[in-house]
N, C-alpha and C positions, 0 to 999 in steps of 0.2 A: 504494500500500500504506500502511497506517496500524501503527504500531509499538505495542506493548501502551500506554503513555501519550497514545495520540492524536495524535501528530507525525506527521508526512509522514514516509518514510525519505527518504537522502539520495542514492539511485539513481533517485527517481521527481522527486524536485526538478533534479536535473541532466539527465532528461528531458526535461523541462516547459520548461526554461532551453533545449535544445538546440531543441527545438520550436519555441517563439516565438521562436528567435532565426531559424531558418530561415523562418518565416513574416516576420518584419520586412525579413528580407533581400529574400526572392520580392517583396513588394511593393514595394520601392526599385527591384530591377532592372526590373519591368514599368513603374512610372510612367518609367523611363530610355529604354525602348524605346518606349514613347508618346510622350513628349515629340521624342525624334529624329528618328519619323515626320515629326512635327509639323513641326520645324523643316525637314527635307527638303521638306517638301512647300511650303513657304513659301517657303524660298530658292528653288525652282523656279519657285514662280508672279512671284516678283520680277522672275526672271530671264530667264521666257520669251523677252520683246523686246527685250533688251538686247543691245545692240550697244557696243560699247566705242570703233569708230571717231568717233561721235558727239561733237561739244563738247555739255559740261553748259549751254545756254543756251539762254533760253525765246527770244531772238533771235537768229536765225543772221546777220545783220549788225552786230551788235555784236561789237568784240574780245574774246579773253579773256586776263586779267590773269594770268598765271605767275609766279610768287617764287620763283627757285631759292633753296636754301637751302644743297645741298651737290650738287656733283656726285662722284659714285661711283670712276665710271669712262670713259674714254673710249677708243673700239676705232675708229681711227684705220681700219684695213684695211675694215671695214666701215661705216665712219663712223655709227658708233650712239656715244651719249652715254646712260650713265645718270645720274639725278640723282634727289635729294630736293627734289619740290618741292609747293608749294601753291597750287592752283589758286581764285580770289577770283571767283567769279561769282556 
């Protein structure tokens, strides 16, 4: 609506604000759901063949180098040790 001076009224400006703000938002949240795709579909193609029992080494006769740095915890009953460590291969 235009008001007898030619201005916008201020029902149709607070429209037009609610509009584009719902249009800026729609297209955040669809590029967010692309993107997740995205990334889903990638962490799965990584992760197909992975196997975790595996050592990280291009030769499996070679040792691998461990640096505990802290250990956690230790479950004596089960004899498991957690620890912080880094593995140098």
């Amino acid at each position: 609506m235009i008001s007898r001076d030619g201005m916008e009224t201020n029902s149709t400006l607070k429209a037009w604000e609610m509009w584009s703000s719902l249009v800026v938002c729609s297209a955040v949240a669809i590029s967010v759901v692309i993107a997740s795709y995205d990334e889903r579909r990638l962490y799965e193609d990584l992760m197909r063949d992975y196997n975790n029992l595996e050592r990280p080494v291009a030769n499996y006769s070679k040792p691998v180098t461990v640096y505990l740095k802290q250990i956690i915890d230790v479950d004596e009953k089960n004899q498991i040790v957690y620890v912080n460590a880094w593995l140098d291969y």
